[in-house]
C-alpha positions, 0 to 999 in steps of 0.5 A: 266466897273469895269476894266475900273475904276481901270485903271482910277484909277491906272492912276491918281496914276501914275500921282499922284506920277509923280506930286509929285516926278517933284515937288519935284525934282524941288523945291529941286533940288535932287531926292526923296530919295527912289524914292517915294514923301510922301505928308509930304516930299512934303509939306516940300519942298514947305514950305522950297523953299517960301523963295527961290523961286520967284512966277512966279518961282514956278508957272512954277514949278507947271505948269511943274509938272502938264504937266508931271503928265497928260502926263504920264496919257494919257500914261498910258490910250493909252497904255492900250487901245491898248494892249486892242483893240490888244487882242480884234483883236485877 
């Protein structure tokens, strides 16, 4: 049970970062410098694109984010239940 939650809960890091780094790719139009988003490097994004982004924009921002954010954790999750199921067979 407890490896179950770690998975969990390196899954919905993954997704996290995933979250952060599309949404700040999106609202800035680059890549996270060094590859990792922080909060305050989002936050700043999001509070410099008000003025550039429309609404309905920045909806579909965050609704693209958050697709890829739960795609990469059903991902994560299935690949790791069939390595499990794999080395329970064997």
């Amino acid at each position: 049970m407890v490896q179950q939650l770690r998975l969990e809960d390196w899954a919905w890091q993954i997704a996290a970062d995933v979250y952060r780094l599309n949404l700040y790719s999106r609202l800035t139009g680059r890549t996270a410098p060094g590859g990792a988003v922080s909060d305050e490097q989002l936050a700043r994004a999001i509070r410099e694109s008000f003025t550039q982004t429309t609404d309905a924009a920045y909806r579909e921002m965050v609704e693209l984010a958050t697709d890829a954010a739960l795609s990469a954790y059903d991902r994560v999750v299935s690949r790791n239940v069939k390595q499990a199921r794999a080395q329970l067979a064997n």
